[in-house]
C-alpha positions in Angstrom: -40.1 16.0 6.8 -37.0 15.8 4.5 -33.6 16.8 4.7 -31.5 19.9 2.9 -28.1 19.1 1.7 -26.9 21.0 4.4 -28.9 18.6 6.8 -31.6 21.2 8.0 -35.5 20.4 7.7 -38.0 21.4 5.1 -41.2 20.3 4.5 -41.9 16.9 2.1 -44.0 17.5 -0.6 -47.2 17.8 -0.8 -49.0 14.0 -2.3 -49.6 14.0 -6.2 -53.2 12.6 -6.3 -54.0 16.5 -4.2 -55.8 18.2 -7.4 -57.0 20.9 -4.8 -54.3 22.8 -5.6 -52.1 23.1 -7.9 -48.4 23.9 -6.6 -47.4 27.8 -5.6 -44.8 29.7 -7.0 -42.4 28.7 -9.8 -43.7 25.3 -12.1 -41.7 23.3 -14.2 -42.9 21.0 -17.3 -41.0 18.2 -17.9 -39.2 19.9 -20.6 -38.3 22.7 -18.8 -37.7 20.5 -15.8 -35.1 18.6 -18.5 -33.4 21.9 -18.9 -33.2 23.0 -15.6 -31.6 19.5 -13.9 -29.6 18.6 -16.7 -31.2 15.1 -17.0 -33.0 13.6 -19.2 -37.0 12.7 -19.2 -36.0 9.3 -18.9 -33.8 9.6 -15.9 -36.6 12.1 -14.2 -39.2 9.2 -15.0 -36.8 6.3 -13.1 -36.2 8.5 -10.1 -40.4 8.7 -10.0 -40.4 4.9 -10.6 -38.4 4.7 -7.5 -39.8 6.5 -5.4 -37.0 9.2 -5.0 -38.9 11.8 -6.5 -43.0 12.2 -5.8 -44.6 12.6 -8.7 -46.1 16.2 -10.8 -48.9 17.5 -10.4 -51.5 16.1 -12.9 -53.5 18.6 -14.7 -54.4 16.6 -17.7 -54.1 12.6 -18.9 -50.9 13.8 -20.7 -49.6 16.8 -18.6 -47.9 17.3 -15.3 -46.2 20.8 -13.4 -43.2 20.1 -11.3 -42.0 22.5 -8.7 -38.9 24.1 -7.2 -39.3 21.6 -4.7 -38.8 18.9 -7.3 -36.0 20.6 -8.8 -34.0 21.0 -5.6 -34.7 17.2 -5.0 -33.7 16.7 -8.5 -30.2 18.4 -8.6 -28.9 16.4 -5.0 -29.9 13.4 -6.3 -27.5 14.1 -9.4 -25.0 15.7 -6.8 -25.3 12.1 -4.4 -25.1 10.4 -7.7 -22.5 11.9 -9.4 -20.0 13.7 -7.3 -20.4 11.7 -4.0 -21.1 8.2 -5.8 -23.8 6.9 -3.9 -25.5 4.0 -4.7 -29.2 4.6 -4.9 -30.8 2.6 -2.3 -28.4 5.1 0.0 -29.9 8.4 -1.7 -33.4 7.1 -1.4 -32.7 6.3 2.4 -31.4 10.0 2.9 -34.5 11.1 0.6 -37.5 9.5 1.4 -38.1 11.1 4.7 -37.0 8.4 6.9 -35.5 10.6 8.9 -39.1 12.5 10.3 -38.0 11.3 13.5 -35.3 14.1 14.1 -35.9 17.4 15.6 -34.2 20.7 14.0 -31.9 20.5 17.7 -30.8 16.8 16.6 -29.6 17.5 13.3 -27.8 19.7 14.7 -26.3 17.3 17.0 -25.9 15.0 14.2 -24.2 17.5 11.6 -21.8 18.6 14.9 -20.9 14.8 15.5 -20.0 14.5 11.8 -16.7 16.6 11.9 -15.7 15.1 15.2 -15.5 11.3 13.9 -12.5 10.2 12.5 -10.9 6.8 11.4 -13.0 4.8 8.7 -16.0 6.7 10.2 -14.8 10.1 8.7 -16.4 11.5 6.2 -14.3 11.1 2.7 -13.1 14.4 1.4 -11.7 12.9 -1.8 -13.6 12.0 -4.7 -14.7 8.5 -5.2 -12.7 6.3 -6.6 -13.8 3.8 -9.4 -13.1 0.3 -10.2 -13.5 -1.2 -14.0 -16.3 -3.2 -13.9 -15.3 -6.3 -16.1 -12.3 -6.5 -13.8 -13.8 -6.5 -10.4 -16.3 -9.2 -12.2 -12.9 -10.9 -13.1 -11.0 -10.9 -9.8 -14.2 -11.5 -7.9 -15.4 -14.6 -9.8 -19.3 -12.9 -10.6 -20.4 -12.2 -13.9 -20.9 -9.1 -15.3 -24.4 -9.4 -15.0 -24.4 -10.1 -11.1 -22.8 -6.3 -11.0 -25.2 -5.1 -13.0 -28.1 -6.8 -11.4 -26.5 -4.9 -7.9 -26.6 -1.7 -9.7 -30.2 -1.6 -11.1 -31.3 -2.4 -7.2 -29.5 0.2 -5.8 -27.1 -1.8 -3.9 -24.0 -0.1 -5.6 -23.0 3.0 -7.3 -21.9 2.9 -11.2 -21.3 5.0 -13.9 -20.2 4.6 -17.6 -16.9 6.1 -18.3 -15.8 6.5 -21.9 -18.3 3.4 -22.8 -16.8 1.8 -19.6 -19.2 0.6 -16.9 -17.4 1.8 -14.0 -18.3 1.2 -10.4 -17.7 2.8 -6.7 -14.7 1.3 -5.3 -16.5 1.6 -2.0 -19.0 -0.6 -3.2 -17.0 -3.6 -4.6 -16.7 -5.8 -1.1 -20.1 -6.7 -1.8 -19.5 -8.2 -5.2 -16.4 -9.5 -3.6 -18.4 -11.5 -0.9 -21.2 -12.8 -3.4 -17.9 -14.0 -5.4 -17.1 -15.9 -2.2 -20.8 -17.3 -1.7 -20.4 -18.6 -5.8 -17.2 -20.1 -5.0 -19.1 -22.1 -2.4 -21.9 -23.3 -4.3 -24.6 -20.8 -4.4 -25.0 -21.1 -8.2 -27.1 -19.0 -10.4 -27.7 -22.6 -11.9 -29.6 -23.5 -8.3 -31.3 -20.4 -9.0 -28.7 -17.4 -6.5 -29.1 -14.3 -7.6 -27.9 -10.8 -6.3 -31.5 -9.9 -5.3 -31.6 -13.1 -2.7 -29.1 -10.6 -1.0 -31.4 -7.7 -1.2 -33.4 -8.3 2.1 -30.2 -8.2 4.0 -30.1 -4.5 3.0 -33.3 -3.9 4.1 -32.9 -5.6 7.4 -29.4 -3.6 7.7 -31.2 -0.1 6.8 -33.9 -0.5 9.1 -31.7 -1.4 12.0 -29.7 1.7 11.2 -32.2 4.1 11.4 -33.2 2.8 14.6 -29.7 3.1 15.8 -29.5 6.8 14.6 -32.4 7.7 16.4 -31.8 5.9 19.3 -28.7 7.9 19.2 -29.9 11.2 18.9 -32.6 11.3 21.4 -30.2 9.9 24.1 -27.0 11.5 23.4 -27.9 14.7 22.1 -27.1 16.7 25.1 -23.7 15.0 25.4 -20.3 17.1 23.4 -20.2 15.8 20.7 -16.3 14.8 20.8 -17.3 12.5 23.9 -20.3 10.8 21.9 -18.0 10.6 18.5 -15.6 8.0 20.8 -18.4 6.3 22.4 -19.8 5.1 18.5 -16.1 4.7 17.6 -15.3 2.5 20.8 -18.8 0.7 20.5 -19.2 -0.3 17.1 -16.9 -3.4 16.7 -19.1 -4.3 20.0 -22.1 -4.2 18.2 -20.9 -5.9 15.0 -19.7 -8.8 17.2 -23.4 -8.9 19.1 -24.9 -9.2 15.6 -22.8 -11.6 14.2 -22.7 -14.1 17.2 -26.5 -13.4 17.6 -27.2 -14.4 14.2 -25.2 -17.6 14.4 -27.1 -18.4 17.7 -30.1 -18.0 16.1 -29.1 -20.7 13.4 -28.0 -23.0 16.1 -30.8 -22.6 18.1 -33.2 -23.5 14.6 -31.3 -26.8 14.1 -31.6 -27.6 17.5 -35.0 -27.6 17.3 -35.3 -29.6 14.3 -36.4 -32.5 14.6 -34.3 -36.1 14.2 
């Protein structure tokens, strides 16, 4: 199951190497699927590539029908993109029906415990704000490339503004920390790239998932202004448990090296 903008359920599409079928009700080819997003056959074809969009449904070696289905998914990827500036290893995670796992009753849950959470936790209700690429690169110590190396993974949002590569402000403490990690050595010379970084995300998205589901199959029932303090309260708990478990766990390898 995937999720609606608006956080209800519909079902995930149906696999594109089914040729028993072909797809009910309205089809799209890529032209008219062009016209209809507003994006261009090249930026359809990436989202495929990644794996944020299934695939047509073949009917030929050179032809493919796409369905409403594929144009809804379509126009809130441009929407995450665009308006709300998500990077796209976030929009895959909302996309890629990671979420199964929820019941119609805990989205609800989960859409009611969204307008209850305040501080940094609150969701923004101003448009993102951008930072000049070159500059962050600048005041962070990274190349230019390291930015754009983060970007083609998915690790942070750009866009080009007036020939400008701009990126998501949101985003830039993580070129800011692999500044930091240059500073101390980590050369690209040695061979440090942004991509060694990558598998922290993974590890970090995983985790989360299993947090939000943990969450909403035990706290579901609760109001939703009493569980909204409980993460509030508990979160700088849990981000010291994983920092001081991670450091154990280094300490605990070198001990066991041995002299």
């Amino acid at each position: 199951m995937t999720l609606r903008e608006d956080g209800s359920r519909r079902d995930t599409l149906p696999p594109s190497d089914d040729t028993s079928s072909e797809p009910s009700g309205k089809r799209y080819r890529m032209k008219d699927l062009c016209e209809a997003s507003g994006l261009d056959r090249q930026a359809i074809h990436f989202y495929i590539q990644q794996e944020l969009l299934p695939p047509g449904h073949k009917t030929g070696r050179n032809m493919a029908w796409y369905s409403e289905e594929h144009l809804e998914r379509l126009l809130l990827i441009k929407k995450l993109q665009h308006e709300r500036f998500l990077p796209l290893k976030a929009i895959k995670a909302l996309l890629d029906g990671k979420e199964e796992s929820f019941t119609p009753e805990q989205h609800a849950f989960l859409a009611g415990l969204k307008s209850r959470l305040r501080g940094s936790l609150a969701p923004s209700t101003e448009g993102a704000r951008m930072l000049d690429a070159a500059r962050l690169a600048e005041r962070s110590g990274v190349q230019l490339d390291d930015i754009q190396e983060a970007i083609s993974l998915g690790l942070v949002a750009a866009r080009d503004v007036d020939g400008r590569l701009m990126v998501a402000e949101n985003d830039s403490w993580m070129i800011e920390l692999f500044g930091q990690m240059r500073r101390l050595g980590f050369s690209q010379e040695l061979g440090f790239t942004v991509a060694d970084v990558a598998f922290y995300e993974e590890a970090m998205s995983k985790l989360f998932r299993e947090e939000m589901r943990l969450l909403s199959r035990r706290l579901s029932k609760l109001p939703p202004d009493q569980v909204a303090n409980m993460i509030e309260r508990s979160l700088p708990i849990i981000h010291t448990f994983l920092t001081r478990y991670h450091a154990s766990r280094v300490k605990s390898f070198f001990e066991s090296v041995d002299d």
